[in-house]
Residue, then its C-alpha position, 0 to 999 in steps of 0.5 A: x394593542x393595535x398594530x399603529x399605536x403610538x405607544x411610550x414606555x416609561x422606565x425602559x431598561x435594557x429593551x426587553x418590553x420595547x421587543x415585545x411591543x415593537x414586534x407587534x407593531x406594524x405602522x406603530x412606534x414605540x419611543x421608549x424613555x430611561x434617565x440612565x445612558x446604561x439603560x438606554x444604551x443597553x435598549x439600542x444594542x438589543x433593538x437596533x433592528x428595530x430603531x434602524x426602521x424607525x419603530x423604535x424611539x429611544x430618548x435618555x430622560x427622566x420622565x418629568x423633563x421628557x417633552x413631545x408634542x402634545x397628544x403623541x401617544x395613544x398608550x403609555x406603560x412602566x413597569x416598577x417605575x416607583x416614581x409613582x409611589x415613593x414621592x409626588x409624582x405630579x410633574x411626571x403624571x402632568x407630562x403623560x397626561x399632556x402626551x396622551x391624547x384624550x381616550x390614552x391609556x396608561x398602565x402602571x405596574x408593579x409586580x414581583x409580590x411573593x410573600x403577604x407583607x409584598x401582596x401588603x405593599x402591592x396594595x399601598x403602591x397601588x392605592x398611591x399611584x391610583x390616588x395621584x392618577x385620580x387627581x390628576x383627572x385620570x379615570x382609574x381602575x385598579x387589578x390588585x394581583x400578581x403583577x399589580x396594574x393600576x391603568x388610567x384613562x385620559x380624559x378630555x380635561x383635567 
């Protein structure tokens, strides 16, 4: 990660990533997005150092209705969003391919697999969130483990 990246957090919950990131930040900004006020009120209560600075964004919307300028964010991430694999994501993938700028990066993870029958749906989550990045012009590349990530990279055209 570099230290100026702009990166956007899918999903946040109550902050714990947007510390770690915005710790490493110097320059950059995370602007971290959540549909649940709770959550997003939660992740302002342990970030509040962070938002006062301005290296913390927090914005209370559901991804596909999330809207910034096209080309904000050098990476994006969410972490056990099933957005991605319980139903067609193509609203919300269009959204992150509009906010990456060509080159972005996007990692989309999945983890928590202990037993064979979750190693079994680690590797269906992955298979369909890979498909959709893929479709939407995503070039991909899967790490099956514990967590899974299935990291996409933008390309100039769709």
């Amino acid at each position: 990660m570099n230290p100026r990246d702009r990166i956007l957090e899918v999903g946040c919950g109550p902050g714990v990533a947007i510390s770690l990131v915005a710790e490493k930040l110097d320059g950059g900004r995370i602007t971290a997005i959540d549909r649940s006020t709770t959550a997003i009120e939660r992740a302002a209560r342990r970030n509040d150092a962070h938002v006062s600075t301005g290296t913390v964004v927090l914005r209370n919307t559901d991804l596909a209705k999330f809207r910034c300028d096209q080309a904000s964010f050098d990476k994006a991430f969410a972490v056990n969003v099933n957005v991605f694999w319980v139903r067609d994501a193509t609203a919300e993938i269009r959204v992150l391919w509009e906010a990456l700028r060509p080159g972005g990066i996007l990692h989309v993870v999945y983890g928590g697999a202990v037993s064979v029958h979750d190693r079994d749906k680690s590797r269906r989550v992955a298979d369909t969130a890979a498909r959709a990045l893929v479709s939407a012009g995503f070039d991909v590349d899967v790490t099956n483990g514990n967590p899974m990530c299935v990291t996409g990279v933008r390309q100039k055209s769709a």
